[in-house]
N, C-alpha and C positions, 0 to 999 in steps of 0.2 A: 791800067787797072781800074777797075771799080772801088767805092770809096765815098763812105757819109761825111757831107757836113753840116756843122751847126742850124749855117743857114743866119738871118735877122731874128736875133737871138728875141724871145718872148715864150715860147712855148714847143712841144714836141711835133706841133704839127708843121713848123718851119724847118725840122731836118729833110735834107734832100741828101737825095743818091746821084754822085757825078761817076763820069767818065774822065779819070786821068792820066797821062803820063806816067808811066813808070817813074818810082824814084829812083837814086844811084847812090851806090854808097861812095861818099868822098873820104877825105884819109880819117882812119881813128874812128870811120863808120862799119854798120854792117847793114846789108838789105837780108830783110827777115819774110819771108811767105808768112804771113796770117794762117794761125788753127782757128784760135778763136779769140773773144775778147770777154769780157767781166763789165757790169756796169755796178759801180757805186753811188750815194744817194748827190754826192756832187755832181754826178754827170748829170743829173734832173735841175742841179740848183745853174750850170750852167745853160743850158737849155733859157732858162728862165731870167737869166739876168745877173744872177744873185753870188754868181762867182766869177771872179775873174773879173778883170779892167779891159774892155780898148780891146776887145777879141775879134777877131775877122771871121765872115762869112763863113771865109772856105777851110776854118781851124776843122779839123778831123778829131772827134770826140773819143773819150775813153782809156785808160791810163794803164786800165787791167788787161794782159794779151798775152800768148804761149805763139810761137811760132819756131819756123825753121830757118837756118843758114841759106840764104841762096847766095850770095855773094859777099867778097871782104874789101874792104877801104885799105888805100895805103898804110903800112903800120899798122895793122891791126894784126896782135899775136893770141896764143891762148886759145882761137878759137877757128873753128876749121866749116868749109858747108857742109850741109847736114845739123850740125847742133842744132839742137830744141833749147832754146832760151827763154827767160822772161827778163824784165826789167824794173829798176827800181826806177819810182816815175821822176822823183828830184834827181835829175841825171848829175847836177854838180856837186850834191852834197857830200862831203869827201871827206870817211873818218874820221880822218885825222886832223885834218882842220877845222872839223866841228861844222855846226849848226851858224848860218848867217841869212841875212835877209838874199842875197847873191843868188840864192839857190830858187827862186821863185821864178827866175829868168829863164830856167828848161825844166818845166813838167811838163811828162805826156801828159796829150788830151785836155792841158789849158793852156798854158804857153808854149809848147811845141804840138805838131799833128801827132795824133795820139794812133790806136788800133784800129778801131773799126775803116778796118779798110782793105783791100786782099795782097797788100803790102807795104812796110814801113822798116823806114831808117834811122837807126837807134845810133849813140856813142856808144862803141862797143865797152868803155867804163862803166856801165850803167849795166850790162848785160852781166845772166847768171845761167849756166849748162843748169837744165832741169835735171835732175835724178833721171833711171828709167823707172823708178820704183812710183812716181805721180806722176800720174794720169795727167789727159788732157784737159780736162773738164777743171782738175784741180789746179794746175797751173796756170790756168787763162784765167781764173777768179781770184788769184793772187796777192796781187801787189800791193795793194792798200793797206788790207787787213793784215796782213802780215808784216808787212812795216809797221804799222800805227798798232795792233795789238803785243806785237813783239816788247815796241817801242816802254807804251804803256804798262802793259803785265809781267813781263821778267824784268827787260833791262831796269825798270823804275821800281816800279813792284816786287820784285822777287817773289813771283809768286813760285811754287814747288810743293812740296811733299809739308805737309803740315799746315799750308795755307789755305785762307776760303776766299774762293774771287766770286764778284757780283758784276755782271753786267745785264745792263738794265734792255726791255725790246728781243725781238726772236729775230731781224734782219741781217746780215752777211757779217757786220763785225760781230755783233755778241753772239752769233753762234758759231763764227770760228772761235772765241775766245773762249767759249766754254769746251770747243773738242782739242784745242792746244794745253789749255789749264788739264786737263782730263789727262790728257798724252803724259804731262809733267808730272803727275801724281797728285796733282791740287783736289781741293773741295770744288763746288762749285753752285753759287746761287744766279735764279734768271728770274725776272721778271714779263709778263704777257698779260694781253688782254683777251687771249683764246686758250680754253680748257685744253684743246686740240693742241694748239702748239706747245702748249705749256708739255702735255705727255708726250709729244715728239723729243723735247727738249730731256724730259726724263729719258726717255730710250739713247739718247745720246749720251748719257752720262749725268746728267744736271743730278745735286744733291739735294737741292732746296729752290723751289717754286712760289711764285705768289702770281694771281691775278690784279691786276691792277684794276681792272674794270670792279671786279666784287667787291674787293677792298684798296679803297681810294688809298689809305693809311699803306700802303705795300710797306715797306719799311717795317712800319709794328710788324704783319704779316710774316716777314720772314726773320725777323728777331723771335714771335713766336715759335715761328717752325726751327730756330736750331739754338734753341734753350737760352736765348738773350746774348749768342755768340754774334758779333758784328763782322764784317767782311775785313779782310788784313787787307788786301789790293780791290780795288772798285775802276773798272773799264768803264768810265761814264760817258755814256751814251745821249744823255738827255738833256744835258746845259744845268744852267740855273735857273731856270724857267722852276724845276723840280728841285732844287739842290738842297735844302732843307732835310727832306727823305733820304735823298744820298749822306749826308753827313748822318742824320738817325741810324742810317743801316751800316754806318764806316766800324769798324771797332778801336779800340786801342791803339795808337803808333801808327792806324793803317792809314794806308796810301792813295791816293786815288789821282787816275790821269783822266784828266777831263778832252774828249775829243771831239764831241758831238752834241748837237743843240735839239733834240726831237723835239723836247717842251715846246720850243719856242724860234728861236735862233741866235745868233752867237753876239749877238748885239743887246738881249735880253740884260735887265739888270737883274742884280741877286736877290735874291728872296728867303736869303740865310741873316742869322748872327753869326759872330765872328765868336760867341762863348760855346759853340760846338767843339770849334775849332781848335782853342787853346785847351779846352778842359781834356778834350781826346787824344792832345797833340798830333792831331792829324797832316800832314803833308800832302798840298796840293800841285800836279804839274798839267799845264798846259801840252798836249801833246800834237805835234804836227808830224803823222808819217813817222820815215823814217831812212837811214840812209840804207846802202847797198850794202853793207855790213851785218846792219840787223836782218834785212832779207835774208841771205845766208843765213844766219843760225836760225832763223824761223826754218826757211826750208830742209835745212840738215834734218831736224824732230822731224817733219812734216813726211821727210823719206825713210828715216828709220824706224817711225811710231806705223807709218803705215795712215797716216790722218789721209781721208778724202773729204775736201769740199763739200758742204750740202750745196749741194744747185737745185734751186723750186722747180728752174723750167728754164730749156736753151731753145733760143729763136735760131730760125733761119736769117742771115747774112741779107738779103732782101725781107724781111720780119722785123727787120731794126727796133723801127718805131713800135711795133707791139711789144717789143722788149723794155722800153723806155715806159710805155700805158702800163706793164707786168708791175713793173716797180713803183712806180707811183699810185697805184690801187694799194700799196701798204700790205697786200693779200700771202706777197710771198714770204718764205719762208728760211735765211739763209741768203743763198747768193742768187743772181739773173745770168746769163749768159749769152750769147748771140755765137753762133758755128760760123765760121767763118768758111772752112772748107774742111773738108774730111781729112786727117793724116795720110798722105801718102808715103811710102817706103822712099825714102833717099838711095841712091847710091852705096850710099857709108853703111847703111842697113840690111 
């Protein structure tokens, strides 16, 4: 099989395209044919250094992937060839045991070989039969966002019918989190530095807009635009490079999961007080992901609401690397993608 690696981790121009071995599913495995894969804004910070320890050359990058059944591992039940699955990337994180440092030890596409590849071998524990009702496009951009917004916005948040969510930026998380919150019945406010994106974001549903570029103050901006209402759940996007504004725009009681560093990075110190905090009684959670449980109820909405992925733009499978240039230009909109190969009809089909 064909198949990117990292490569001497520094920059995008070190991924290479190898010739490998097919892999093979051993027991409690599955081999999956690649459709396609998702690139998130980690896939650029490992490229670069910035994530991950002690990584190898030949790690196969990328966490987000939709493929097909070609073959099952010993003991592997539930799931038949043919299935169209995706994957939750912490393959050990396991409901009911909860959240542990343990689980760092198998993520696709940092500590296990990840998707971009024209085949990969998953723990079938990890794997989820797609709907037929989502698409291809929307199941390979998956996994992330939908753990980590899940994670943050319902399970933490309760966000739903009577709530107003904020997520900060127009990239793949805060705009799946504005067409899930949408799905759900929520409000929903966004913040951009492009008029253009910002009325994209309206046509999606968005209730309430602010440019960050016009008005540095965003926060005032959209406490102006919805009569001095603050946001009950906040998908924070930006770290605390910015957190100050985030807490301006939190309201009452509201919640916010912090999961993303734009400002700055995740090492940034705070640039808040701590009297926002108490006087709004606001609840702060640090969010990592999510396990294969929240995927599921993400995806359930995702097939019943009818939600599709925005994709800006899907590369060709040799295009890689201009997939990886797409998203670090900042330009797109939503989610990146890379085709892996065209669906082909199974047998089962």
């Amino acid at each position: 099989m064909r198949a990117w690696e990292i490569g001497p981790r520094g920059g995008i121009e070190n991924l290479r395209l190898v010739e490998r071995e097919d892999p093979v599913a051993g027991p409690g495995e599955i081999l999956v044919r690649v459709i396609g894969a998702g690139l998130n804004y980690r896939d650029l910070m490992i490229l670069r250094g910035h994530y991950g320890n002690n990584l190898p050359e030949d790690r196969i990058p990328l966490t987000d992937g939709v493929g097909i059944i070609e073959a099952l591992g010993d003991g592997v039940e539930g799931f038949a060839v043919g299935d169209r699955i995706v994957a939750a990337n912490f393959v050990d994180w396991d409901p009911e045991t909860g959240f542990g440092y343990h689980i760092f030890g198998r993520d696709i596409g940092v500590t296990m070989d990840g998707w971009l590849a024209e085949k990969i071998v998953l723990p079938a524990k990890a794997a989820i039969k797609v709907p037929d009702t989502v698409d291809d496009a929307t199941a390979a951009t998956l996994a992330v966002v939908a753990c980590t917004v899940w994670h943050a916005m319902v399970a933490f948040g309760g966000a739903g019918p009577g709530k107003l969510v904020l997520a900060q930026g127009t990239g793949g998380v805060s705009i799946f989190a504005l067409q899930l919150a949408k799905a759900l019945g929520a409000q929903f406010a966004i913040t951009s530095s492009s008029d253009e994106k910002l009325a994209k974001a309206r046509e999606l549903g968005a209730d309430y807009t602010a440019n960050y570029r016009e008005r540095a103050d965003w926060a005032a901006a959209l406490l102006e635009a919805t009569g001095g209402r603050g946001a009950d759940v906040v998908v924070d996007t930006i770290g605390f490079g910015d957190f100050a504004q985030t807490l301006e725009a939190t309201g009452l009681e509201g919640r916010i999961g912090t999961l993303g560093a734009l400002s700055g990075s995740p090492q940034d110190n705070a640039d808040f007080a701590q009297g926002p905090i108490l006087g709004k009684n606001i609840t702060i959670k640090g969010i990592t992901s999510g396990h294969r449980g929240v995927f599921e109820q993400a995806l359930a909405v995702i097939a019943d609401k009818g939600v599709k992925t925005l994709v800006d733009r899907q590369f060709a499978f040799d295009d890689a690397a201009a997939a990886y240039r797409h998203l670090e230009s900042g330009g797109h909109m939503g989610k990146v993608m890379v085709r892996v190969e065209e669906r082909r009809k199974t047998p089962r089909e």
